[in-house]
C-alpha positions, 0 to 999 in steps of 0.5 A: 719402147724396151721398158715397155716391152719389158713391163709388158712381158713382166705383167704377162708373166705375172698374169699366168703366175696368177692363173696358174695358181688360181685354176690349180689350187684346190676346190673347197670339196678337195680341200675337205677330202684332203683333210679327212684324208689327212685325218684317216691318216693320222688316226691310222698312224696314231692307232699303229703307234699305241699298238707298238706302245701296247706291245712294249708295255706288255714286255716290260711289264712281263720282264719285271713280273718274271723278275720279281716272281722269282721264287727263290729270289723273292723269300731272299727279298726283304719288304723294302726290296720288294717294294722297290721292285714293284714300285720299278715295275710300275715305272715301268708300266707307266713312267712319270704317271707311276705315282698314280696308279695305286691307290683306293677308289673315293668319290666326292658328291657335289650338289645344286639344285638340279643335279646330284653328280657323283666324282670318283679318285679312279678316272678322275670322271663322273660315276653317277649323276642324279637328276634331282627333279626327275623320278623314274616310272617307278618312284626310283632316283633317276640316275643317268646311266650305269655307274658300274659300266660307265667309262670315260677315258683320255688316251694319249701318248708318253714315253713311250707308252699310251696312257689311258686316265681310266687306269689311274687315281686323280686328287680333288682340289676346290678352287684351286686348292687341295679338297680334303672335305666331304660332299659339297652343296652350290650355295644358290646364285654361286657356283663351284669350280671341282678338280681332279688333277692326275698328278705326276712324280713332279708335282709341277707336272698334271693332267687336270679334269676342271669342272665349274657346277653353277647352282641352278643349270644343267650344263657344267663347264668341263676343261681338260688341261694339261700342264708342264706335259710338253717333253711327256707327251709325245711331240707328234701327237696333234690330237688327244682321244676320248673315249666315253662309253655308257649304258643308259637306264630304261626310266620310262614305263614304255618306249614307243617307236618315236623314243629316237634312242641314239648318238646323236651329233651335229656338225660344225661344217653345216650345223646339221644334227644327225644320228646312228640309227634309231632301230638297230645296232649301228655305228658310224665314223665322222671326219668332220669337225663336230660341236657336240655328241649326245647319248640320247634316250626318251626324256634324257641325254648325256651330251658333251660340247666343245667349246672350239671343236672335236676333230672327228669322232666314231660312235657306237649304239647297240643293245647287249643281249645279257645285262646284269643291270635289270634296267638296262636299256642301250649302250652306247659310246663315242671315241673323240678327237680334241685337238693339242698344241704340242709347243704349249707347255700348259694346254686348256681343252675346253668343253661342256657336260649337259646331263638333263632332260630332252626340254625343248626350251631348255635345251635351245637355251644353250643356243647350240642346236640341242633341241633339234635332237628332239624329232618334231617331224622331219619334214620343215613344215611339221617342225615349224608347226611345232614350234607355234604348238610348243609356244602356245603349249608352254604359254598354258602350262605356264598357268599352273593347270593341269596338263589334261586341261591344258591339252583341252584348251589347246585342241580349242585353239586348234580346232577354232583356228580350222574352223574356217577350213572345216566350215568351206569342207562341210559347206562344199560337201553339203553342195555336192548333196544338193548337186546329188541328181544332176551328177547322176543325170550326168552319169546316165547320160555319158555311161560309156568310157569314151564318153569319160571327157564329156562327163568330166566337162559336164560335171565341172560346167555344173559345178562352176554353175554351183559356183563351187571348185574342185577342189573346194571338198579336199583342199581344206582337209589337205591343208589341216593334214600338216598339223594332224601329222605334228600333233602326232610328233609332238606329244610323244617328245613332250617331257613336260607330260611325262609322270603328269596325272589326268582322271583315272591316267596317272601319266600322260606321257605313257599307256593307260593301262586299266586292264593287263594280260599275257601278251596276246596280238602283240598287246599286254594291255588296254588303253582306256583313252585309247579305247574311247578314242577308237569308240568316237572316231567309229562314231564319228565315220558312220556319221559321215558315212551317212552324209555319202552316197556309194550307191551312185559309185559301186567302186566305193563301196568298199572304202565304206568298210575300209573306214571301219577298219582303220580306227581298228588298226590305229587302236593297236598303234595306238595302246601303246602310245601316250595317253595325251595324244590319245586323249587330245585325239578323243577331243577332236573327235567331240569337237568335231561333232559339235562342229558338224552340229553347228555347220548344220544349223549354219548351212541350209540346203534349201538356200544352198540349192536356191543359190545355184539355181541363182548361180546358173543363170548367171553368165559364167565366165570359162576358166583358162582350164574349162577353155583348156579341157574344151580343146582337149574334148575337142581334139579327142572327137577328131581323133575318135572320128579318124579311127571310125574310118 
């Protein structure tokens, strides 16, 4: 019996061990905020830390420099004393990365089939890559960003003193060997592994930007390594920064308001793609672990990837008001952590570099989000339906036509898929026509506003008679709204139009221009597409117009004008946006007419009319909603009854 009570006690024991540990130990919301916590924490110390190293630098540089400036002691100083002195200064300065920090700037260019990209001895990065299939509006080589204020830079901790590579001249090697060639060419179906390695006094000891080009793909392995650093780098340093910054080049002829030009990133956590703000200055600080960072312009961006994950990250967008590069368009940058082992000797940070353009097959192809960068509409319907258009789209295109024909046969596919929708609209407003002198009947006989219930019942009683709903009118035009909307989304992000040339446009991805003048309005310039876009889609509302009757309701009579307006208004919008979604609106308006001539030859009035007088003898079974709106009539005679007493 004592064993038992022991046991038992035991067990009891361990059961509020257990709960204990259980209610106590954190959520995974707590474990989050604890470790941005810990991350602002450790950002915090580390930015203390490189102030302190600053400082100290800044001292020790102002002590050597005062040593050897020293006027008197300089003329009694040979050349070799004073290259001893300032190769101490530098030591100084820069401790065991001393050796590196003179020398001429080189630049090495390594080239596929895609891609010309530009490596420069100073920083050991990329200073220009060129995008071979791409020109600008303007016939020049498409060029990423400016090379003369683009910085990349990796930031850490050693001796005492922060090094930034930017500051620094790196050796090529090529597969591993010292590069003492020129320029180089990916052979087709191979690929190139590039170094830049920033040595040390030991040539044992480096910091190593590897880069692998493949001969026919945008994206090019990049691996920060680090070797034999472990007693150089400081031992409570867990993270490395990067710092990249560039200024992107305008390359189009016009920016609409859908160019989204910004940082864009997406989470690790839920693999969301989010962004700064598209219309101003913004910047943002993310604590969350991250896949990828992109620069994004129109048609263009500049993304790195890790491989694993980057810590957290702070990003930057902004336009600068004096620029010295006439093309300039945006600047834009991000500080980065990537995580280290400080007990490895030889550490290997992998990552990606994708220089290319905003294709959305291309970009999904990678299968780590990057198309999402792309804004087909924010809504989850309108992408969907992008997604089928892109399909159908790419499947066309794939025939080798011209753009403007494929954009033709797209609007057919589209409209013969509505065909249906648009028949049952036109067919319900052909019965409303019909319905025209029992409505107004109706109208007289309950002209009060007390009455407002028994109209409303009289009118759907004649209209079930009809044998026509509601909403059998708007219900179509409803659900053919969803794909206007990603229409309207979809051409503007397409690349494949861009500098693609129709009739008298000679780039479907921008305006038309075929007249210019000082701005006036707010414009520069006309549209032509534009304009005959306006011009049917005026047409087409006094057609439809003409098939409405605002005599029998005063209130919308001004609605009647409000629809001239409106194609007035979209022109302005309109001018300065792709000649494509202009042209691809044209179309549907001309598609529309004929429709409309073909529902006419269809739909026969007289038949429509022998068919409701057919309907109405008909016994009509009353919907749950006809029974609902009966009882609510009903209930509004009593209550109009008790307040006559």
């Amino acid at each position: 019996m004592k064993n038992k009570s022991t046991l038992f006690g035991f067990l009891l024991i361990a059961a509020i061990l257990f709960g204990w540990m259980y209610f106590m130990s954190p959520s995974k919301e707590q474990v989050a905020k604890q470790q941005r916590a810990q991350d602002s924490i450790r950002r915090v110390r580390m930015e203390q830390m490189a102030l302190d190293s600053l400082r100290q630098a800044e001292q020790r540089e102002a002590d050597a420099l005062a040593q050897i400036t020293d006027s008197t002691a300089l003329a009694e100083m040979d050349s070799a004393t004073l290259a001893q002195q300032q190769a101490n200064a530098l030591t100084e300065k820069f401790g065991v990365f001393a050796a590196s920090a003179e020398g001429a700037e080189q630049t090495w260019t390594v080239e596929n089939k895609l891609q010309k990209l530009t490596f420069s001895s100073k920083g050991g990065f990329l200073k220009q890559v060129e995008l071979k299939e791409y020109k600008t509006y303007d016939s020049l080589p498409l060029i990423s960003f400016d090379t003369a204020t683009s910085k990349f830079d990796l930031s850490f901790f050693a001796q005492n003193r922060v090094i930034n590579t930017s500051q620094f001249y790196f050796k090529p090697y090529l597969n591993g060997k010292p590069y003492t060639g020129g320029d180089i060419t990916v052979a087709e179906g191979d690929s190139v592994t590039f170094a830049m390695r920033l040595l040390t006094q030991d040539p044992a000891k480096y910091v190593e930007y590897v880069y692998t080009i493949r001969d026919d793909n945008y994206m090019l392995d990049f691996d920060i390594r680090t070797v034999g650093l472990k007693d150089v780098i400081a031992n409570n340093a867990d993270y490395l920064s990067i710092d990249w910054a560039v200024d992107l080049q305008k390359q189009e002829k016009s920016n609409d308001r859908f160019a989204d030009e910004s940082v864009y990133y997406r989470s690790l956590s839920d693999k969301k793609v989010e962004h700064l703000d598209v219309m101003k200055d913004d910047d943002d600080v993310i604590n969350n672990k991250l896949k990828w960072v992109s620069f994004k312009q129109r048609f263009f961006c500049n993304v790195i990837v890790a491989k694993d994950e980057f810590l957290n990250a702070k990003m930057t967008v902004k336009t600068r008001t004096k620029a010295e590069n006439p093309r300039y368009l945006k600047s834009m940058a991000t500080n980065i952590s990537v995580p280290y082992d400080i007990n490895a000797e030889t550490n290997t940070i992998p990552m990606q570099l994708y220089f290319g353009p905003n294709h959305f097959k291309t970009l999904r192809s990678y299968g780590i989000g990057m198309q999402d960068q792309i804004n087909l509409g924010n809504f989850f319907l309108i992408r969907w339906i992008n997604y089928g258009v892109i399909a159908v789209f790419n499947w066309l295109s794939s025939y080798g036509w011209n753009y403007g024909i494929v954009i033709l046969i797209l609007t057919i596919l589209i409209k013969t898929l509505l065909f249906p929708l648009a028949f049952k609209s036109y067919k319900s407003s052909a019965i409303t026509r019909v319905l025209k002198p029992e409505m107004e009947a109706i109208n007289e006989k309950y002209p009060k506003q007390e009455d407002a219930m028994k109209k409303q019942q009289a009118v759907l009683n004649l209209q079930r008679q009809a044998g026509v709903s509601p909403a059998s009118g708007c219900l179509p035009a409803l659900l053919q709204f969803p794909i206007l909307i990603a229409i309207f989304r979809f051409f503007p992000a397409s690349i494949e139009l861009r500098q693609q040339p129709f009739l008298w446009a000679d780039d479907l991805s921008t305006y038309d221009s075929i007249v210019e003048f000082p701005k006036f309005l707010g414009m520069d310039h006309l549209s032509l597409f534009t304009i005959l876009m306006t011009i049917t889609t005026l047409i087409y509302t006094y057609v439809n117009n003409k098939q409405m009757d605002y005599s029998s309701n005063p209130q919308m009579k001004p609605m009647k004008w409000m629809m001239y307006l409106m194609p007035i208004m979209f022109f302005a919008i309109f001018n300065n946006y792709s000649a494509g979604l202009s042209y691809y609106y044209m179309l549907v308006n001309i598609i529309t007419f004929i429709q409309m001539f073909v529902f006419r030859k269809m739909i026969n009035e007289d038949k429509v009319r022998a068919t409701i007088e057919k309907n109405k003898k008909k016994p009509q079974k009353k919907s749950n909603f006809m029974k609902r709106l009966e009882e609510a009539q009903k209930q509004q005679a009593k209550l109009q009854q008790q307040q006559r007493r």
